[in-house]
N, C-alpha and C positions, 0 to 999 in steps of 0.2 A: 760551167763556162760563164766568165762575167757578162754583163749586159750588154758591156760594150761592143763585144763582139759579133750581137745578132746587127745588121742590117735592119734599120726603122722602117724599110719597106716589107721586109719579112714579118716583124710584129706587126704592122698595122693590119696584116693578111687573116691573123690569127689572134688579133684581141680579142674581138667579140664573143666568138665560141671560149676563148678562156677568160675572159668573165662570166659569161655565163656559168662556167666551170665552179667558178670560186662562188657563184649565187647557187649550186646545188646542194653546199653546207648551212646554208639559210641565210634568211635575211642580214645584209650589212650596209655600212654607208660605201664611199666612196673613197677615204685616205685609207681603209680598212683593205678593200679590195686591190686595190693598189702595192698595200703593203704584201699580200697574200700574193700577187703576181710575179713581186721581187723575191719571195722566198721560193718560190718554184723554178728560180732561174731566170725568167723573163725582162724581167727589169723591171724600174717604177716607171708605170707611163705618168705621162704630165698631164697635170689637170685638164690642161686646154686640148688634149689629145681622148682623157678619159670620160672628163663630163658629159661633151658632147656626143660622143659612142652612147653613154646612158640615157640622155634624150633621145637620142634615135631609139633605143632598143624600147625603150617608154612607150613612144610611136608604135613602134612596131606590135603591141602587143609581149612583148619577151620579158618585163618587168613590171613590175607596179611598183608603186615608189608613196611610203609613208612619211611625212616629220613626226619626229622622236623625240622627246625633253634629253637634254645632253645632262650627262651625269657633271653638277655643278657649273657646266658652261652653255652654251650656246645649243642649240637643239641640231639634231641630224636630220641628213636626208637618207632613209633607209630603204635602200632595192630591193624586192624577193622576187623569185623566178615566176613565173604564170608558166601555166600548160605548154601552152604555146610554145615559151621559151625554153622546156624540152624539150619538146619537140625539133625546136629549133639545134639547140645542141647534138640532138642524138643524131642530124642530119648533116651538120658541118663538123660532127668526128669521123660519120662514116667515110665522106667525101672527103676531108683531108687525108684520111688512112690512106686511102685510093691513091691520090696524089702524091704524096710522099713516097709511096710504094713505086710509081709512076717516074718520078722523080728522080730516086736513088738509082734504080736500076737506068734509067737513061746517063746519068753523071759518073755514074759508077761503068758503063760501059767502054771498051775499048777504044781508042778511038779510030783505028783502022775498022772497026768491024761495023757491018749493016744490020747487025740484027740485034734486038732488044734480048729476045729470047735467051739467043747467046751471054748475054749479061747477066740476064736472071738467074739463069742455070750455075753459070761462074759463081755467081752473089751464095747463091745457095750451099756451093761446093767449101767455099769460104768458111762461111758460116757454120757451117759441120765439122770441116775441120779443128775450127777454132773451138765448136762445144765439144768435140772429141778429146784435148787437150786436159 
């Protein structure tokens, strides 16, 4: 799906944990990251949306952040993940599982119907059927 299509309030929900993501294959700068965003589907976020994510997460503990002699040009700024910011990851995948899971089955439900459960169950019925196929 193009990029155009996510809602920039829905990416800005789930930057972080996916950069974080793209800092699990190790250290990079930032057009790097960026570009590894857009090939996952996500889009390219804009500097003035990305760099400042990477200063907070700096803060935060979730990165360290080295300068690099640039191959022939100008030197980088290179992010790796710290502990922490596993930590941090393994904690906003679980949580967003949860919610999305949360999520689907609420949008995905009837709209005459009161119950979530009822949805689930339908979701699920779906779903079988479709891997039955």
């Amino acid at each position: 799906m193009p990029d155009a299509a996510w809602p920039s309030e829905w990416l800005r929900g789930v930057l972080e944990p996916c950069v974080l993501r793209v800092l699990v294959e190790g250290p990079t700068y930032g057009y790097a990251i960026a570009e590894r965003l857009d090939a996952a589907g996500l889009g390219r976020p804009k500097g003035g949306t990305l760099y400042p994510l990477l200063g907070r997460m700096e803060a935060a503990g979730h990165v360290t952040v080295e300068w690099r002699a640039g191959d022939g040009g100008p030197g980088r700024k290179y992010y790796a993940l710290t502990a922490q910011g596993r930590d941090a990851l393994a904690d906003a995948a679980s949580r967003w599982a949860a919610f999305t899971a949360t999520t689907g089955a609420h949008l995905g439900a009837d709209p005459g119907s009161t119950s979530s459960t009822s949805t689930s169950t339908s979701s699920v019925r779906t779903l079988t059927a479709v891997e039955d196929r």
